[in-house]
C-alpha positions as CSV (number, residue, x, y, z in Angstrom):
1,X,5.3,21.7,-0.9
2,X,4.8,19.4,1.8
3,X,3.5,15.4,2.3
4,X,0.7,14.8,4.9
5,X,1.1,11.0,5.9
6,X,-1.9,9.7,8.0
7,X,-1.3,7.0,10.0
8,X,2.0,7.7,10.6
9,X,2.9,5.3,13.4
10,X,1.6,2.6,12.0
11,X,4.0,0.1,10.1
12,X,3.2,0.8,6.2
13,X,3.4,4.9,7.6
14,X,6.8,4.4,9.8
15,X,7.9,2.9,6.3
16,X,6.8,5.6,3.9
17,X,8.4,8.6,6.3
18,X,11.6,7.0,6.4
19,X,11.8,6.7,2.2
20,X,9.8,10.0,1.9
21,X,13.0,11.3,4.3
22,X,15.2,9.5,2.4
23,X,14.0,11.7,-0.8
24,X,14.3,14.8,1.2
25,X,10.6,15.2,0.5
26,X,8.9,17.7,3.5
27,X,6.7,15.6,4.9
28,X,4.2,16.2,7.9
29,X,3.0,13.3,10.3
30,X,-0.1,12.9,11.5
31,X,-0.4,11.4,14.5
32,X,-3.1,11.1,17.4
33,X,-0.2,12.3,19.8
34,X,0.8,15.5,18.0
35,X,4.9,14.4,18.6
36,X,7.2,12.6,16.4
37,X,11.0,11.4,15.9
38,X,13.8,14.0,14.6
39,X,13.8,14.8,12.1
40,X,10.1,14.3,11.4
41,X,7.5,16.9,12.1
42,X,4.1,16.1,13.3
43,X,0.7,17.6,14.0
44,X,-2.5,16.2,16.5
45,X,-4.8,14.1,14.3
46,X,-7.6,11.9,15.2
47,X,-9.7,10.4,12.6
48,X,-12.8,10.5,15.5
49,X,-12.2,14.3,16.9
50,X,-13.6,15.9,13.4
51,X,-11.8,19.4,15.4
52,X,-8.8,18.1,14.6
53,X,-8.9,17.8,10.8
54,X,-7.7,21.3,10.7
55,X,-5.2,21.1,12.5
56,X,-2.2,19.7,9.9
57,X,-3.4,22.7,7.2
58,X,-2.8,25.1,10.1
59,X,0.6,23.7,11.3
60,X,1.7,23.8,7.5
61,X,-0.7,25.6,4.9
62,X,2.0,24.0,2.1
63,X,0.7,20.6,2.0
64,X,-0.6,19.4,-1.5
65,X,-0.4,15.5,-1.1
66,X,-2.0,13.6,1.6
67,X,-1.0,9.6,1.6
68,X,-4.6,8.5,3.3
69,X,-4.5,5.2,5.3
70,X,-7.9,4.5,7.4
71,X,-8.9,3.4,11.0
72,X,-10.1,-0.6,10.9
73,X,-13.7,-0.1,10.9
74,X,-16.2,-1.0,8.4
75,X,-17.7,2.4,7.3
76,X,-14.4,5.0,6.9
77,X,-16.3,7.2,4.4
78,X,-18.1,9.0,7.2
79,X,-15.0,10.2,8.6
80,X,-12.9,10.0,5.5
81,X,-14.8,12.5,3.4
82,X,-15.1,15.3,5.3
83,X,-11.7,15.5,6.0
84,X,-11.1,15.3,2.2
85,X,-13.5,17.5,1.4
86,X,-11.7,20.2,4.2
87,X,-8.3,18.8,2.4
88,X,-9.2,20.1,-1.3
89,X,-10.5,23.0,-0.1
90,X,-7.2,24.1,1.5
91,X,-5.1,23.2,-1.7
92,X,-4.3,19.5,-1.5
93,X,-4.0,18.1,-5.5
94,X,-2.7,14.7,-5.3
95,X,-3.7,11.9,-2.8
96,X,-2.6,8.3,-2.1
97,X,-5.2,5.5,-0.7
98,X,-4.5,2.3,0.1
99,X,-7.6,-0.1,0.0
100,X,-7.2,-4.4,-0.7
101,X,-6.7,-6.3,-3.8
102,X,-9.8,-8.1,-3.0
103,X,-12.2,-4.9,-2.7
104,X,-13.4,-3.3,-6.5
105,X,-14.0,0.3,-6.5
106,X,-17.5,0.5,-5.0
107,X,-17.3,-2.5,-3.2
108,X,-18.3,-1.8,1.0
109,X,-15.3,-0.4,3.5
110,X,-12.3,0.4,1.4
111,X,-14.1,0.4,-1.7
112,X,-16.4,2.7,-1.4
113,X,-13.6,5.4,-0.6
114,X,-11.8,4.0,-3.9
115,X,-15.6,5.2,-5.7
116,X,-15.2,8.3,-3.6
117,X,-11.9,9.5,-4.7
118,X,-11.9,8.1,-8.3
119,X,-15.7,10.6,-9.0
120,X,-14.6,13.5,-6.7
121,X,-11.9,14.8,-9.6
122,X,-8.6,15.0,-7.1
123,X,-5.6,13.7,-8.3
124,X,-5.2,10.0,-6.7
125,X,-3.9,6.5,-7.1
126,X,-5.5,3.5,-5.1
127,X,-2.6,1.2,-3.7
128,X,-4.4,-2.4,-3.2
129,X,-2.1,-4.6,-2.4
130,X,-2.9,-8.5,-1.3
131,X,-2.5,-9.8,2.3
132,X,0.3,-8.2,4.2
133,X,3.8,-10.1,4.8
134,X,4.0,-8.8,8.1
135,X,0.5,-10.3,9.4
136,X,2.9,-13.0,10.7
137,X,4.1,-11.2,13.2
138,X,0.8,-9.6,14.4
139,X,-2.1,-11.5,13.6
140,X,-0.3,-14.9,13.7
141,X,2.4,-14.2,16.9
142,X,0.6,-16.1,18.9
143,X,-0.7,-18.6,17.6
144,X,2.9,-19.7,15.7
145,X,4.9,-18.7,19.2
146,X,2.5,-20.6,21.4
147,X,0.5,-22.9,19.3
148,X,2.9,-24.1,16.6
149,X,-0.1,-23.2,14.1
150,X,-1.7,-21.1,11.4
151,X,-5.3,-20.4,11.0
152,X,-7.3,-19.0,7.8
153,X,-10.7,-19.5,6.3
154,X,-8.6,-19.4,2.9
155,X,-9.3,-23.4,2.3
156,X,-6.8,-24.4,-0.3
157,X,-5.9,-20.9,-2.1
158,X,-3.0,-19.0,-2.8
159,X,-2.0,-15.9,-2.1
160,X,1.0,-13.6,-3.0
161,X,2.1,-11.7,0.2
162,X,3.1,-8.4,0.0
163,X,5.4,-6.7,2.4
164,X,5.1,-3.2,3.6
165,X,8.7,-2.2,2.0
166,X,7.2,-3.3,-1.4
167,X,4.1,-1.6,-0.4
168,X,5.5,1.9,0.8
169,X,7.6,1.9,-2.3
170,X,5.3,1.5,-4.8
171,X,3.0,4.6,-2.1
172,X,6.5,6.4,-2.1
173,X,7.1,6.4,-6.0
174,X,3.2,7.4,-6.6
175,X,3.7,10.5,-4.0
176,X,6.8,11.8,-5.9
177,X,5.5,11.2,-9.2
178,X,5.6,14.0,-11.6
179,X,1.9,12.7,-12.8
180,X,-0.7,10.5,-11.2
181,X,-2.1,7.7,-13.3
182,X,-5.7,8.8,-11.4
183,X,-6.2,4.5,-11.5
184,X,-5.6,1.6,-9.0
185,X,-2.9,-0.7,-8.7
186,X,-2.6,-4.2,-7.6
187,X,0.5,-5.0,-5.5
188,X,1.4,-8.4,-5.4
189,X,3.9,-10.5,-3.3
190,X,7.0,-12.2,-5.4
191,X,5.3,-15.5,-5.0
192,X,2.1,-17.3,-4.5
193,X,1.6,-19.4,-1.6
194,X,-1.6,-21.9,-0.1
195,X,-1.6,-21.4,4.0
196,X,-0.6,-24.9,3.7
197,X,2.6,-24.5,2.3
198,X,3.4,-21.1,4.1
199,X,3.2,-23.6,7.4
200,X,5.5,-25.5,5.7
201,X,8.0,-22.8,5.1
202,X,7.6,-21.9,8.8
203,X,8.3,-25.4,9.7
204,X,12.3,-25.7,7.8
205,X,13.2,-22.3,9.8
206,X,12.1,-22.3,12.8
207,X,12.5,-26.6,13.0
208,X,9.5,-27.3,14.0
209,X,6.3,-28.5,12.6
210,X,4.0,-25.7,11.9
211,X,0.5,-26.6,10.8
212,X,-1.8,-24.7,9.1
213,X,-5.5,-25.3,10.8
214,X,-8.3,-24.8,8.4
215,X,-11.4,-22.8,9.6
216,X,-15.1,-22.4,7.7
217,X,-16.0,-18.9,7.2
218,X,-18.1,-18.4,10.3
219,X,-15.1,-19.8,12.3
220,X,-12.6,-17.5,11.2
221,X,-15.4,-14.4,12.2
222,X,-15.6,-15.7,15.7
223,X,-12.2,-16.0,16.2
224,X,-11.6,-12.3,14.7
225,X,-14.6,-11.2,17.3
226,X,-12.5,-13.0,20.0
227,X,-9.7,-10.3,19.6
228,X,-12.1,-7.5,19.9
229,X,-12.7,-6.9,16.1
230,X,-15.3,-4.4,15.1
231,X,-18.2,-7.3,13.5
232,X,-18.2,-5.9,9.9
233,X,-15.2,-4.8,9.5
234,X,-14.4,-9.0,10.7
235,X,-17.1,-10.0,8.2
236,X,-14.9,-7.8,5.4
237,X,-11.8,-10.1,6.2
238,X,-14.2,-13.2,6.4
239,X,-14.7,-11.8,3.1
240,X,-11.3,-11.6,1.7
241,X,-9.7,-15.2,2.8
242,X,-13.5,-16.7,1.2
243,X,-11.6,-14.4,-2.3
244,X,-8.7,-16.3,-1.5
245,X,-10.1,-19.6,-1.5
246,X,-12.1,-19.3,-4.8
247,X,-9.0,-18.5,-6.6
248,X,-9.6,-14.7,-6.7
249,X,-5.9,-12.9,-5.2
250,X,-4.1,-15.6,-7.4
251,X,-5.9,-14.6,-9.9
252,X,-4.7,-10.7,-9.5
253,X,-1.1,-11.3,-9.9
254,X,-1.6,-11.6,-13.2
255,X,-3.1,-8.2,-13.5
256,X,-1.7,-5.8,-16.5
257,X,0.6,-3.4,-14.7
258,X,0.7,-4.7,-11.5
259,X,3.1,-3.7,-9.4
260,X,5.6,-6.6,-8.3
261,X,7.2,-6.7,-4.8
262,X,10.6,-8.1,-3.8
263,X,10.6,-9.3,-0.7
264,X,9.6,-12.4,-0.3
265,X,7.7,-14.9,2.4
266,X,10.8,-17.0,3.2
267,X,13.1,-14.0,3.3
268,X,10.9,-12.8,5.8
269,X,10.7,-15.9,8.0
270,X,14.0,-15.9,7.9
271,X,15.1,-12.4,8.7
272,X,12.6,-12.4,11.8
273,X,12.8,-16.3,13.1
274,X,13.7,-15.0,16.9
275,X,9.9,-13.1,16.7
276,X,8.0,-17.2,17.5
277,X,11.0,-19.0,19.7
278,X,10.3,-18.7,23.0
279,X,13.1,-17.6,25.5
């Protein structure tokens, strides 16, 4: 039986094909190229060209687990279900979703496909793990590389960042599973940290003074609309650091059964310090 990974070129589905390959599990890439890396496999897929959701059932009528990662925009469901629907109906049992530790089952974007999955009687597990570990170097290149600073609309709270080794692990282990637990789980980071002390963990490795520059709420939305970010789907991470601040993603590391990461913030500073020195 074979593994349909979605999103497979971006850097939680790079992760998960390499441990899926790893486990010598067939695995199937979806990508909005069609091409792939030996020894992967891959097949055309683009979540906004509905004729292609066919397309990875055709290339390999084995596949029986799909791991489902969205496009960033604030209403997936529309596209989403009808490619799961299509996806049940050609044999697929078991799928894989990662949403957010901040969004509940029924909550809007991510949530709503958690309400979606969890009533429609597949086999699943919702992966929600917090803020990403390597947001650092995305998100943040710039602005540490250029501007010696941070930027959140998180105030004073803590979060534990997660990285996407600790992320595609935990995705990895649910995929190969014998049994599904058909629940969610909470992945946190090894530690919790305010923005204000992540800066200052920046600051002892790269040896310079990194500050972390505190926004409102209605800042941090024009800055995301400044890099081109769809307006809801900004307002849903407006909506995410405002859980941060009250307390909320510190809160979730103390979740029964939550899945623990490894890899931690200053290990990850450390091993990527060239990625904010300039040449």
């Amino acid at each position: 039986m074979t593994i349909l990974v979605t999103g497979a070129t971006g850097k939680v589905g790079k992760s998960l094909v390499e441990r899926l390959h790893e486990a010598n599990a067939p695995v199937l890439l979806a990508t909005r190229s069609g091409t792939a890396e030996l020894p992967s496999k891959a097949v055309k897929f683009d979540w906004f060209d509905e004729e292609t959701y066919a397309a990875p059932f055709e290339a390999d009528p084995n596949i029986d687990k799909i791991f489902l990662i969205q496009p960033a925009i604030f209403d997936p469901l529309v596209y989403i279900k009808p490619f799961v629907e299509l996806a049940i109906a050609m044999g697929v049992k078991r799928i894989i979703y990662v949403s957010s530790s901040a969004l509940e089952k029924g909550d809007f974007v991510n949530g709503k496909v958690h309400e979606y999955l969890a009533d429609r009687g597949v086999d699943y597990v919702i992966l929600r793990p917090t803020s990403f570990t390597e947001n650092f170097g995305t998100v943040y290149y710039h602005s540490i590389r250029e501007k010696n600073e941070i930027f959140s609309a998180c105030g004073d709270g803590k979060v534990a960042y997660v990285s996407v080794d600790d992320i595609t692990q935990a995705a990895c282990d649910a995929l190969l599973a014998e049994k599904t637990t058909n629940n969610d789980v909470i992945i946190v980071g090894p530690q919790l940290y305010s923005h204000d002390e992540i800066a200052a963990l920046l600051s002892d490795v790269l040896g310079r003074k990194i500050t972390h520059r505190k926004l409102t709420s209605e800042e941090f939305r024009k800055a995301l609309l400044n890099f081109g970010m769809e307006e809801k789907y900004a307002g849903m991470l407006v909506y995410i650091h405002e859980q941060i601040a009250s307390g909320n993603e510190a809160a979730v590391t103390k979740t029964p059964n939550a899945y623990h990461g490894k890899y931690s913030l200053p290990e990850y500073f450390k091993a990527h310090k060239d990625t904010w020195i300039k040449a």
